[in-house]
C-alpha positions in Angstrom: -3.2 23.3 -0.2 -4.6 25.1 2.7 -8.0 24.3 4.1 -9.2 27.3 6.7 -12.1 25.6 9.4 -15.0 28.0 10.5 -13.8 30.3 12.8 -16.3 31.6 15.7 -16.3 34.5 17.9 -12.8 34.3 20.1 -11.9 30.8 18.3 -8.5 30.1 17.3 -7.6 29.5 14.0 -7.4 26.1 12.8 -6.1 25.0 9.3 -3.9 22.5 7.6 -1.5 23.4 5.2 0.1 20.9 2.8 4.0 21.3 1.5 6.2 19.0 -1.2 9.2 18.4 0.0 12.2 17.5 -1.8 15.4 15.8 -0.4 14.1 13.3 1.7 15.6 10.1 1.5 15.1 7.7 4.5 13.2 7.5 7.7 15.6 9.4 9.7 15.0 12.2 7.6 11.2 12.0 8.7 12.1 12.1 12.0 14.5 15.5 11.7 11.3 17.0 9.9 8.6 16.2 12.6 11.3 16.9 15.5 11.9 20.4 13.8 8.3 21.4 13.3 7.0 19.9 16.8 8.5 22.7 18.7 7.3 25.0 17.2 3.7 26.9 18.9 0.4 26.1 17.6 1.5 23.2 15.7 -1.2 20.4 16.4 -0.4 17.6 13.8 2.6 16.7 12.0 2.2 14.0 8.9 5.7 13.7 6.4 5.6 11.0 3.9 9.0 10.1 2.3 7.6 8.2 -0.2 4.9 11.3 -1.4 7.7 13.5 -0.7 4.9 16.0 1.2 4.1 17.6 4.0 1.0 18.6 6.1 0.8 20.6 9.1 -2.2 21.0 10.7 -2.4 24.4 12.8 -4.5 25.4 16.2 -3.5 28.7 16.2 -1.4 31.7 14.3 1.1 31.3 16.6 3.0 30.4 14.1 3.0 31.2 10.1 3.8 28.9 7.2 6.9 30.8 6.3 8.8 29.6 10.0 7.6 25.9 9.1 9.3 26.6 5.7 12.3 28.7 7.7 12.3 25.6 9.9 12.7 22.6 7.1 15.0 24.1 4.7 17.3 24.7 7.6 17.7 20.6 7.7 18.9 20.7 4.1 15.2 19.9 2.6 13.5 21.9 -0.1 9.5 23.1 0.8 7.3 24.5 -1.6 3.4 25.0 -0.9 1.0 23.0 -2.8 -1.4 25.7 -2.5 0.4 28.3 -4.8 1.4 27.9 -8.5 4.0 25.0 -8.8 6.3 24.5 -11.6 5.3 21.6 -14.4 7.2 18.9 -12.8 9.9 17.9 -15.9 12.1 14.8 -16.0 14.0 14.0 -12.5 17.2 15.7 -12.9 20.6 13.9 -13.3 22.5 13.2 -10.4 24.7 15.5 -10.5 22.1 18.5 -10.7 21.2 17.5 -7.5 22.5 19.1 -3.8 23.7 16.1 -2.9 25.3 14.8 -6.1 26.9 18.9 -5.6 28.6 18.1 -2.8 30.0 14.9 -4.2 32.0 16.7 -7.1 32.4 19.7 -5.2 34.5 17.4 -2.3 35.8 15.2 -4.6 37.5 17.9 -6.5 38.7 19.5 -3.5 39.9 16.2 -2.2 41.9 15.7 -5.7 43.4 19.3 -5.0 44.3 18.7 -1.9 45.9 15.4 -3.3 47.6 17.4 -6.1 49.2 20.1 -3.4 50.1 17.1 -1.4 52.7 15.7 -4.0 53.7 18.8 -5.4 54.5 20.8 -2.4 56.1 20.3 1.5 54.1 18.9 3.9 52.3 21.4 6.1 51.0 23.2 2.4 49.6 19.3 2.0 48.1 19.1 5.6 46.4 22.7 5.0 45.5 21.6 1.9 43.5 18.6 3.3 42.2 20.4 6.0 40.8 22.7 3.6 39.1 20.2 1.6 37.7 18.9 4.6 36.2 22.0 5.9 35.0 23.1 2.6 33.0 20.2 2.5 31.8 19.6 5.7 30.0 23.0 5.8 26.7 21.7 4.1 26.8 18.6 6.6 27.8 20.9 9.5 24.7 23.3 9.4 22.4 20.2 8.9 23.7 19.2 12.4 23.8 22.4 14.1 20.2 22.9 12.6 18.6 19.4 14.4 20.4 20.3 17.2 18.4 23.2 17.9 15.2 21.3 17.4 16.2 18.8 20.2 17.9 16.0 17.6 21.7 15.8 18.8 22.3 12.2 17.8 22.2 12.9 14.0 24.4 11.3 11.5 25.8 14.5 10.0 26.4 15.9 14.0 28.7 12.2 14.1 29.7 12.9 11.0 31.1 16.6 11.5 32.4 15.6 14.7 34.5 12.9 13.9 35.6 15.1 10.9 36.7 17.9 13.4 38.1 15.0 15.5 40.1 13.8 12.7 41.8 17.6 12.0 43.1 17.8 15.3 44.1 14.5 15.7 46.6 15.4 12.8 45.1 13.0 10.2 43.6 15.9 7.6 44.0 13.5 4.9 41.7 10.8 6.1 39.2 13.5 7.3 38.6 15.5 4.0 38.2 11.3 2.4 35.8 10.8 5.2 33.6 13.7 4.0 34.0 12.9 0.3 32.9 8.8 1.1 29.9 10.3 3.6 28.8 12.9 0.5 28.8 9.3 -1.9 26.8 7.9 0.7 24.1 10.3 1.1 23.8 10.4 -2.9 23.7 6.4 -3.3 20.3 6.7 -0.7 18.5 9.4 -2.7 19.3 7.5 -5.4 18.2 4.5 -4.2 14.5 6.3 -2.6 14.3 7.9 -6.4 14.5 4.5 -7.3 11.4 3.7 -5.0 9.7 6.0 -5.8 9.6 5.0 -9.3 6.4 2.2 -9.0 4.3 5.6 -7.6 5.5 7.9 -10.4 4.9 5.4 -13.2 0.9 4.6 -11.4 0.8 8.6 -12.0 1.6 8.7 -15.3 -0.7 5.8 -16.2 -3.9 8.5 -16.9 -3.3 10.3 -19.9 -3.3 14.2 -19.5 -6.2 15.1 -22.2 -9.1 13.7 -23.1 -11.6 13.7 -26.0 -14.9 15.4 -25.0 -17.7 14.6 -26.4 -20.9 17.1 -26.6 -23.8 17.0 -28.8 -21.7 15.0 -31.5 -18.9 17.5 -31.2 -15.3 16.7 -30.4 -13.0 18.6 -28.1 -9.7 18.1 -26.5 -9.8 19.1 -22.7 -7.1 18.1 -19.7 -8.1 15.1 -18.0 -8.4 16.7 -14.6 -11.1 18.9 -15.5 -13.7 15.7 -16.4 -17.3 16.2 -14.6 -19.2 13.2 -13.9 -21.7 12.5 -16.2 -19.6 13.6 -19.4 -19.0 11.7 -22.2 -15.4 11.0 -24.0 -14.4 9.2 -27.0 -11.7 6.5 -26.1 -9.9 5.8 -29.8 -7.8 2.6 -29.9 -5.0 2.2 -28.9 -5.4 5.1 -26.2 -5.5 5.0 -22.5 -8.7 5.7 -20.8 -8.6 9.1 -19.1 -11.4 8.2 -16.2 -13.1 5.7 -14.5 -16.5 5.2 -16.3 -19.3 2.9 -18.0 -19.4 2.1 -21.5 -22.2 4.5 -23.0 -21.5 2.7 -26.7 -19.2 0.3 -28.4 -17.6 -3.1 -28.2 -14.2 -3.5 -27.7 -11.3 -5.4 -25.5 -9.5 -3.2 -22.8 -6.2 -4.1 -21.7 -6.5 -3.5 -17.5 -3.3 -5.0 -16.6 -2.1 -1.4 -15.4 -5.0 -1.4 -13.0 -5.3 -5.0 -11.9 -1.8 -6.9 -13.2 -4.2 -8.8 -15.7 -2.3 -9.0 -19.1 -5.4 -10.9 -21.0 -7.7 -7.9 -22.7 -11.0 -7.7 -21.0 -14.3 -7.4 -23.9 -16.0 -4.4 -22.7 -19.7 -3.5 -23.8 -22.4 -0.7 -23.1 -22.9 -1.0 -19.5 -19.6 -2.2 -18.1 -17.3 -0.6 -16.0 -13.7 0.4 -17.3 -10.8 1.9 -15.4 -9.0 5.0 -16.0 -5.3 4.5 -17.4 -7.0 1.0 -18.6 -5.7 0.4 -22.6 -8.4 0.9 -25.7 -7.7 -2.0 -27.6 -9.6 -2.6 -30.6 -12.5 0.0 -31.5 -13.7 3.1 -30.2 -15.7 3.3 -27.3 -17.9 6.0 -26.0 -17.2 6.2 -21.7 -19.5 8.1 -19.3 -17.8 9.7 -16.6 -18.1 8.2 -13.4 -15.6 9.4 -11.0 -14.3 12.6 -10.8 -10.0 12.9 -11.6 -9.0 13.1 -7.9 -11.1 9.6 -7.0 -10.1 7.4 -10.0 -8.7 3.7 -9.7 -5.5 5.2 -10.2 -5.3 8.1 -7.9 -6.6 6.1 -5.4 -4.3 3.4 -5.5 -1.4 6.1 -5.1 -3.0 7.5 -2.5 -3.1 4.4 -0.7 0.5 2.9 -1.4 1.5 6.4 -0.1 -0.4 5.6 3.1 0.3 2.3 3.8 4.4 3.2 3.4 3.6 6.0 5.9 2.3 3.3 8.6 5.0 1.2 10.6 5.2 -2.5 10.6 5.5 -3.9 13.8 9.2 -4.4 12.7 10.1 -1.3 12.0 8.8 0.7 15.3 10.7 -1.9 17.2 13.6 -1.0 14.8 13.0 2.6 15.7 12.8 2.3 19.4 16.2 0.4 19.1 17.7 3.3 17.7 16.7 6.1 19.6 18.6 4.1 22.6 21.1 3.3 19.9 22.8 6.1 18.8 23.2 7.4 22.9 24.8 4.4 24.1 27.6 4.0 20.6 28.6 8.4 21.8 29.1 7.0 25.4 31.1 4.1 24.1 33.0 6.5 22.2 33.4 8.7 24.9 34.8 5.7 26.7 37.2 4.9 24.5 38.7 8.0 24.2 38.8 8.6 27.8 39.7 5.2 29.9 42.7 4.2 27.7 44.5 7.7 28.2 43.7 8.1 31.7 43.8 4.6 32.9 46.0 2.8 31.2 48.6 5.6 30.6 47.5 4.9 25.9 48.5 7.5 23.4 45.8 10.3 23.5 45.8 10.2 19.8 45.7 6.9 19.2 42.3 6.4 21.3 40.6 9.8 20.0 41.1 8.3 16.5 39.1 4.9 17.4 36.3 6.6 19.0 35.8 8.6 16.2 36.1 5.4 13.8 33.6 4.3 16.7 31.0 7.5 16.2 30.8 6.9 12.3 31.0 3.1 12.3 27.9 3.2 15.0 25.4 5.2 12.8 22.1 3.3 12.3 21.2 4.4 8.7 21.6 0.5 7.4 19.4 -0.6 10.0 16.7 2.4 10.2 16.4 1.6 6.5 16.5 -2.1 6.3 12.3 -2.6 7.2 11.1 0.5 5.3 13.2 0.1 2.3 12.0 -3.6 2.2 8.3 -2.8 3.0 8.4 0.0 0.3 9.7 -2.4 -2.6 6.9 -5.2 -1.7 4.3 -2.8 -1.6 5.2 -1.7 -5.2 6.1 -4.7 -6.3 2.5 -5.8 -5.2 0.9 -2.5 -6.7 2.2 -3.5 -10.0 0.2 -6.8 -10.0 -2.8 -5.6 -8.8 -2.1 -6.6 -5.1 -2.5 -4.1 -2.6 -2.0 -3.8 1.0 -2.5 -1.2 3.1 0.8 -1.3 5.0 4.1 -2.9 6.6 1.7 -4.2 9.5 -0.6 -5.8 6.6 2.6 -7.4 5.4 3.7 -8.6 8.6 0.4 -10.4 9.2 -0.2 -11.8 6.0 3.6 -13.3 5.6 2.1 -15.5 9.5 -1.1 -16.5 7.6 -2.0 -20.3 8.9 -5.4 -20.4 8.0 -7.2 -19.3 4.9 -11.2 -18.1 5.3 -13.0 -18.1 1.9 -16.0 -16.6 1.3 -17.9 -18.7 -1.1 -20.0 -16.1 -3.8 -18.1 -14.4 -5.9 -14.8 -15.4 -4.0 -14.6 -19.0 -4.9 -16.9 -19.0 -7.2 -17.0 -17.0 -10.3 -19.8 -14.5 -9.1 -21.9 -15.2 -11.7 -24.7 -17.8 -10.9 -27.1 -18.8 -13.4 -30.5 -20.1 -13.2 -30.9 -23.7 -13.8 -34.5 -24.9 -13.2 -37.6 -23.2 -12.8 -40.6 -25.7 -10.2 -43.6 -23.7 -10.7 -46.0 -25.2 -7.4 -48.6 -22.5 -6.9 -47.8 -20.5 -9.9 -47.0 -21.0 -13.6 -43.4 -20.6 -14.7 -43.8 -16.8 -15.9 -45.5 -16.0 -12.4 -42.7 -17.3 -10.8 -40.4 -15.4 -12.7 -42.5 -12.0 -12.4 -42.8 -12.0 -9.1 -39.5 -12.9 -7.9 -37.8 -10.5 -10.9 -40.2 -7.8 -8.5 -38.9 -8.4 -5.4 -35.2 -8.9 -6.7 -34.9 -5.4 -9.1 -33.7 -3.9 -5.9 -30.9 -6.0 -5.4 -27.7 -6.2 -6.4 -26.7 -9.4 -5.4 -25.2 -11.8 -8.1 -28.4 -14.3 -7.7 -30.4 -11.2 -7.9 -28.7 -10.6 -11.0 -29.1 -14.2 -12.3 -32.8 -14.0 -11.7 -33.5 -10.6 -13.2 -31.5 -12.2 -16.5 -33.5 -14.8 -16.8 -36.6 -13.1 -16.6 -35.3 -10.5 -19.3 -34.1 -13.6 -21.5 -37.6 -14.8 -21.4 -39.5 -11.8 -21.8 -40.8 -11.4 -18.8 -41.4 -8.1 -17.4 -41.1 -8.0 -13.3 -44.4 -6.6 -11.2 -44.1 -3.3 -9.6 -42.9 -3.9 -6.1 -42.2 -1.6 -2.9 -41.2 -2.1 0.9 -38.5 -4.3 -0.2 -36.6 -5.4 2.7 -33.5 -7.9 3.5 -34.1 -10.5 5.8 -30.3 -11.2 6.9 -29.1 -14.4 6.0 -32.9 -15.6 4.4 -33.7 -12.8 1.4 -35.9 -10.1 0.1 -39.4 -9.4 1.1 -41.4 -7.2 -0.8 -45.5 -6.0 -1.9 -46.0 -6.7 -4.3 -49.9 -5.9 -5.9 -49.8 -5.4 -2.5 -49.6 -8.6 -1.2 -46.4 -9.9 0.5 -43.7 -12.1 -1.4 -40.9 -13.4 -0.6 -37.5 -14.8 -2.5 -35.4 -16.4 -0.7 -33.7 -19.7 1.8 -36.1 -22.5 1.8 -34.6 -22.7 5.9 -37.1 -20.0 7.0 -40.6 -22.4 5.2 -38.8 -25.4 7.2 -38.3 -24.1 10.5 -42.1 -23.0 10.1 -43.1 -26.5 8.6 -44.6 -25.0 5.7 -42.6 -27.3 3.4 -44.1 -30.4 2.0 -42.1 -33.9 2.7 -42.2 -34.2 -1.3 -40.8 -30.2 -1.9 -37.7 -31.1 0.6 -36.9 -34.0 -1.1 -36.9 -32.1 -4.3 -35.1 -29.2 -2.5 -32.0 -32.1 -1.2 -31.6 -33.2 -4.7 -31.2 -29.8 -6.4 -28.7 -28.7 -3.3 -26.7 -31.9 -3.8 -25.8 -31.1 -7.2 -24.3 -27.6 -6.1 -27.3 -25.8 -6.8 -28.6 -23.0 -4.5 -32.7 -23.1 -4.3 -34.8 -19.9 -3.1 -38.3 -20.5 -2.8 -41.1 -18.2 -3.9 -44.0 -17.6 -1.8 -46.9 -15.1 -1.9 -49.2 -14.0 1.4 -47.1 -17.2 3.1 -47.9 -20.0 -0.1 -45.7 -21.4 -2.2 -45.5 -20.5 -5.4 -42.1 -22.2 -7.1 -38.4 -22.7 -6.6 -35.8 -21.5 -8.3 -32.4 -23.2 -8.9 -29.1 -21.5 -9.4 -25.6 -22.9 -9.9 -22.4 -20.7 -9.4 -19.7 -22.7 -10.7 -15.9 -22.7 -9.3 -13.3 -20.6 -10.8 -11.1 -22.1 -12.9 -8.2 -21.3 -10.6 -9.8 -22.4 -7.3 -8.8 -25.6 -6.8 -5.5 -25.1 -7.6 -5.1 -22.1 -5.1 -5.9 -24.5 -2.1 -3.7 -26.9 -3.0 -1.1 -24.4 -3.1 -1.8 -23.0 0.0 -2.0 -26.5 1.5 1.8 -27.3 -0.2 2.5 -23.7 1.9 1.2 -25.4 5.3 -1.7 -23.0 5.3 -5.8 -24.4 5.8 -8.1 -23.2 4.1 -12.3 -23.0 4.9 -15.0 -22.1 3.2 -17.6 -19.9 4.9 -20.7 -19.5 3.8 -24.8 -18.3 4.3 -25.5 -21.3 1.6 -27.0 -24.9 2.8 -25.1 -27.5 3.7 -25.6 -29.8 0.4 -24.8 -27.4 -1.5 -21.9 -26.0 0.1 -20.6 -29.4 0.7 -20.6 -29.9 -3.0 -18.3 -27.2 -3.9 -15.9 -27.4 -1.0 -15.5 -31.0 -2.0 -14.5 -30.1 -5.4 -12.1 -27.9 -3.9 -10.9 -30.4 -1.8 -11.4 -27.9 1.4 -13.8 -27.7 4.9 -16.5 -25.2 5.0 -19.0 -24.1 7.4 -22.2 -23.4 5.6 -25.8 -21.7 6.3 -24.0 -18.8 8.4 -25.3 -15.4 9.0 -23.1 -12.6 9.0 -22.6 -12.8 12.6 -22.1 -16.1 12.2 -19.3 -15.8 10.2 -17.8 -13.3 12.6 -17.9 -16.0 14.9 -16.0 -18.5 13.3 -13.5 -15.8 12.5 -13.0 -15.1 16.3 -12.9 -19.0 16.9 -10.2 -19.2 14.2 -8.3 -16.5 15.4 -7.6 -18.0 19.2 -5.4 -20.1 17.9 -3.8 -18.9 14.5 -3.3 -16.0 12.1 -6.3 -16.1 9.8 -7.0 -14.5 6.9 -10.4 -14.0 5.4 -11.2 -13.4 1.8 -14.5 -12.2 0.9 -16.0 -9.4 -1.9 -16.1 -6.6 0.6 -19.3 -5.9 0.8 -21.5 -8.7 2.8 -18.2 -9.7 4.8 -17.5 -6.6 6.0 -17.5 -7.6 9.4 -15.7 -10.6 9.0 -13.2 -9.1 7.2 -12.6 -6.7 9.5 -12.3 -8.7 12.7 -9.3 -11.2 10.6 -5.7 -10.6 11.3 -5.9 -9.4 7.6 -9.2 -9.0 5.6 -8.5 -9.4 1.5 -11.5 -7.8 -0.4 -11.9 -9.3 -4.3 -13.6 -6.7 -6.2 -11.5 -5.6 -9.1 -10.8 -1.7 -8.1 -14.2 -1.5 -6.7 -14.8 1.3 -4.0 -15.0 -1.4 -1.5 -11.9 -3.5 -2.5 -9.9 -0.4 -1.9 -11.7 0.8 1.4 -12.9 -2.3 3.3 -10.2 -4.4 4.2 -6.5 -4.6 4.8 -5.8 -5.6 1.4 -7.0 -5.8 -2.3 -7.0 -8.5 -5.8 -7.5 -5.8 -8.2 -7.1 -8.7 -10.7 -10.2 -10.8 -9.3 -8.1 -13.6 -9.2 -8.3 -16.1 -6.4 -4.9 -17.5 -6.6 -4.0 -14.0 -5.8 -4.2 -14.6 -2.3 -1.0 -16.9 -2.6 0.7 -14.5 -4.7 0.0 -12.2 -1.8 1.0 -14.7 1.1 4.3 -15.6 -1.3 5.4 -11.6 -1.6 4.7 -10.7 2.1 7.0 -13.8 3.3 9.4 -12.5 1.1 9.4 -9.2 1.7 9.6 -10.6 5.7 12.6 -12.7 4.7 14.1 -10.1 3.1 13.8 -7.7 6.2 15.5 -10.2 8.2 18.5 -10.4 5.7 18.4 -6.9 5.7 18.6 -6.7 9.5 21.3 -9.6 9.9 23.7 -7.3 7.0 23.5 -4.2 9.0 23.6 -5.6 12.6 26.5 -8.0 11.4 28.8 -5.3 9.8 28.1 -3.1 12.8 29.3 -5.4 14.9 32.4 -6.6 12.9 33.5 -3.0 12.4 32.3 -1.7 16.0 35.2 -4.4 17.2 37.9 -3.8 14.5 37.5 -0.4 15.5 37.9 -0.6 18.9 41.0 -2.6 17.9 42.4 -0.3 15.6 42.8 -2.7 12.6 40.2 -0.4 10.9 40.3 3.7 10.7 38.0 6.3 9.5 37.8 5.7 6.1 37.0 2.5 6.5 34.4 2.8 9.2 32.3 5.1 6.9 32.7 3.1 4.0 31.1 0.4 5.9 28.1 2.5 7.7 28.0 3.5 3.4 27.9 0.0 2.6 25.6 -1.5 4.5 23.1 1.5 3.8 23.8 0.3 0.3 23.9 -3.3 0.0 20.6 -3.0 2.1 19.1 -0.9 0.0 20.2 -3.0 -3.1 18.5 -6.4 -1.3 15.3 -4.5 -0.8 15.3 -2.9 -4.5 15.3 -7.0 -5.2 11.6 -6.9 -4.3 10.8 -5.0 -7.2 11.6 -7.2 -9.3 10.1 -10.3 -7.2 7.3 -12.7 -9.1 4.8 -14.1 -6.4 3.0 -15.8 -9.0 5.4 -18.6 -9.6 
């Protein structure tokens, strides 16, 4: 993809081009790409993603043209290929074997197994050039890798250890042990692509979710058309048993949809005319007519992708410290290796040989692939294993935070309560019931907040039509205000009559006993009189109470916070069983997050909309909203699901995934450390010292793959 910017008299020309790129497998493979291309002139921006196997460039002048970035990254061993010009139909991955790196595995195996072969069959220097042979053979590949970072500034690469210590090893005398080194490092390399293939996986599986075609409907006429070419506004036919092929609304039927690819909710969800439904979501009973609502690009789907790809892109705390450590890593295990090839020798009068050997067992033992790929490895696997339950986070800094979580901030609508209030009484004062209902249905229709929602249904239930009202305005943290006949009404907190002492003794009282059952009251009034009040309940969902106590068994606190009065709110946290702070404004609520947060880790939880600002100031802000545009773009994190309890899930998978990064951390640290000293010692050689640097990059990669298959929920 290439995107030219407006170019004026005497500007330079500015554009970003985007590549895929195939090959890499691990972070350090990043790091050759963006230390390859940041050389080069005119290059402004440089964004790789490992995971989304892509690349974007963006460019400040023509001082350099695509083809050198291309030039550039295929000299590292990478394969580029624009996005912008006519790409192949991607087919199933290929087997391993197919692959460059699964190439040079037979390829030095069965020169290794030659050179074995000529060993036994023939005298010994035919043997030793036979090895050598091998060696060199398959070292070439790993060779112009190194020479290729070198010139872009990166000398302390694995494969520039890796071909010296090979090199080392040939004239040393030990052939044999050089041409096994290459053949265990080319086994190495495979078991990591293999193992980021296998990452990879969660992302390819979200893609495949959204069917390619859909059925287009047009003045009662069906026609089969690719997905991707869906306009808003159009109309498809979704048979059962099918997946949906865009977000949309129900235009016509009734039927149960199975969203559990969406939000990790494996009930079916009825669906009628007017609801919203998810693309890659399962038909599950009849056929439903869907109205297009979001182009192909901005689905649920897409946009989930797009955001696991981002969040694996930003570094946890963790894994920049991790990085830093390395760059001062690598330098100091060559100078150690220097050192022990050189002191012994010349100062200790030790075989030449003998020392040259251990420092090159010391080169290969001291690469930090295991621990470069311990946090991201880990931090990918949680974020799909989270992904796949409709739990998503936007990073391995989200992660980090949510895994210290000590306190719990709750919004109350539509977070701990279901979302769904309904009216419950109806005290006409200055105005019948069906006034009451007109005019507050009036100043409401603008709104889409839930007791907006309850309101306008309760008019519609009774048949009453709302009055025509304009000038509607929010009063933060009281309500609406509206003309309406041209005369001023307002719907909303009985606070703002009170603090003017416009409330009769007699309507408090009645106000008290409503709010201690739970109920919210909003008081009507017209041109400054009251007309009526209006009680709503919103009743606790079903897995609130249980989420609390869960997070209290976890030693976390929870509070409610919330713009409702005191009675009420007290009512409902005390079914809960947790504090609350209630009749807050939305800076209020800002407030007592920065109070919170002096002391603790908090995280708030609130629908994304209202508690934007709340959510953002919190060491991590968790939006409920069930795929909703602000779920995804609000906060640090999302419940697709809509379930409360998700929020433990979510604390329960981001400790793990924290616990797993340390065991990852304490495995490659501990077997560098073993090996680094057997080395030194000479009880281990070569072989061994890259079959543990392979190792550890394994087993590492293994423990994180664990995440996948982790289940926060229990």
């Amino acid at each position: 993809m290439e995107i030219a910017g407006n170019k004026a008299l005497g500007e330079t020309d500015k554009r970003t081009i985007c590549w895929s790129v195939g090959g890499m497998d691990c972070g350090s493979c990043v790091k050759k790409i963006e230390g390859a291309l940041s050389i080069l002139p005119g290059v402004a921006e440089i964004q790789v993603s490992m995971m989304a196997e892509s690349l974007t460039v963006h460019f400040v002048s023509d001082q350099t043209d695509p083809d050198a970035v291309e030039k550039a990254v295929r000299k590292l061993g990478f394969t580029p290929s624009r996005m912008d010009k006519e790409l192949p139909e991607k087919t199933e991955e290929a087997a391993w074997y197919q692959s460059n790196k699964g190439r040079l595995v037979v390829i030095s195996g069965a020169l290794l197994l030659a050179a074995w072969g000529v060993s036994a069959s023939m005298a010994a220097p035919y043997g030793q050039w036979a090895f050598a042979g091998a060696c060199l053979l398959g070292l070439v590949p790993i060779a112009k890798k190194a020479f290729a970072a070198l010139r872009a500034g990166m000398p302390f690469t694995i494969e520039m250890l890796m071909t010296i210590a090979a090199c080392g090893a040939l004239v040393i005398g030990e052939a044999a042990e050089a041409a096994l080194v290459v053949f265990l490092f080319a086994i190495g390399e495979l078991l990591e692509g293999v193992a980021a293939n296998r990452a990879r996986a969660g992302i390819r599986a979200l893609g495949d979710l959204v069917p390619k075609t859909a059925m287009l409907l047009i003045d009662g006429k069906l026609s089969e058309v690719p997905a991707s070419s869906l306009a808003i506004g159009q109309s498809i036919l979704v048979r059962p048993g099918d997946r949906i092929a865009a977000d949309g609304m129900v235009a016509y039927g009734i039927s149960a949809v199975d969203e559990s690819p969406v939000t990790g909710e494996s009930v079916p969800v009825t669906k009628v005319a007017g609801d919203q439904v998810f693309a890659g979501s399962i038909n599950v009973e009849a056929a439903l007519t869907v109205t297009v609502a979001k182009a192909a690009a901005d689905n649920t789907i897409a946009r989930i992708i797009r955001m696991v790809e981002e969040a694996e892109a930003a570094q946890a705390p963790t894994e920049r410290f991790i990085d830093r450590f390395s760059r001062y890593y690598m330098p100091i295990i060559v100078g150690m290796a220097i050192l022990v090839a050189l002191v012994p020798p010349l100062g200790f009068g030790g075989a030449w040989e003998t020392w040259t050997y251990r420092a090159l067992a010391l080169l290969l033992i001291g690469c930090p692939c295991a621990l470069v790929i311990s946090v991201p490895a880990s931090i990918a696997s949680a974020l799909s294993a989270g992904t796949k339950r409709g739990l998503l986070m936007k990073g391995g800094s989200v992660i980090e935070a949510a895994a210290e979580t000590r306190l719990v901030a709750f919004d109350k609508t539509g977070t701990l309560t279901a979302g769904e209030p309904r009216v419950t009484d109806i005290l006409p004062k200055a105005a019948n019931v069906t006034e009451c209902l007109a005019l507050a249905a009036a100043v409401e229709s603008g709104s889409s907040h839930p007791l907006a929602r309850a309101i306008l249904d309760r008019a519609a239930e009774g048949g009453v039509s709302p009055l025509s009202a304009n000038d509607i305005r929010v009063i933060p943290g009281r309500g609406l205000e509206a003309l309406v006949e041209g005369i001023k009404v307002f719907v909303g907190s009985p606070r703002q009559m009170a603090e003017d002492g416009l409330l009769a003794s007699t309507v408090e009282t009645e106000i008290m006993a409503l709010e201690e059952q739970g109920k919210t009251v909003a008081v009507i009034t017209r041109d400054g009189q009251l007309c009526g009040l209006v009680a709503l309940r919103d009743e606790p969902r079903d897995d609130a109470a249980e989420t609390i106590s869960d997070l209290k068994s976890m030693g976390i606190q929870s509070v409610m916070l919330t713009g409702d009065n005191a009675r009420t709110a007290a009512a409902i946290a005390g079914g809960l069983g947790l504090e609350y702070r209630a009749e807050l404004l939305p800076d209020d609520k800002v407030a007592a997050i920065r109070e919170f947060s002096m002391d603790r880790p908090v995280m708030m939880v609130g629908d994304g909309i209202n508690d934007a600002p709340a959510l953002a100031l919190a060491n991590v802000g968790v939006a409920m909203g069930g795929g909703t545009d602000v779920a995804l773009e609000t906060a640090d994190a999302a419940l697709l699901s809509n379930r409360v309890s998700d929020v433990v899930a979510k604390i329960r998978l981001s400790r793990a995934a924290m616990g797993n990064i340390r065991q990852n951390i304490v495995l490659a640290l501990g077997l560098k450390a073993i090996f680094l000293v057997t080395s030194v010692l000479g009880v281990t050689g070569l072989w061994l010292a890259i079959m543990a640097d392979t190792g550890a990059t394994v087993l590492v990669t293994l423990n994180a793959l664990r995440l996948l298959g982790y289940r926060p929920e229990r």
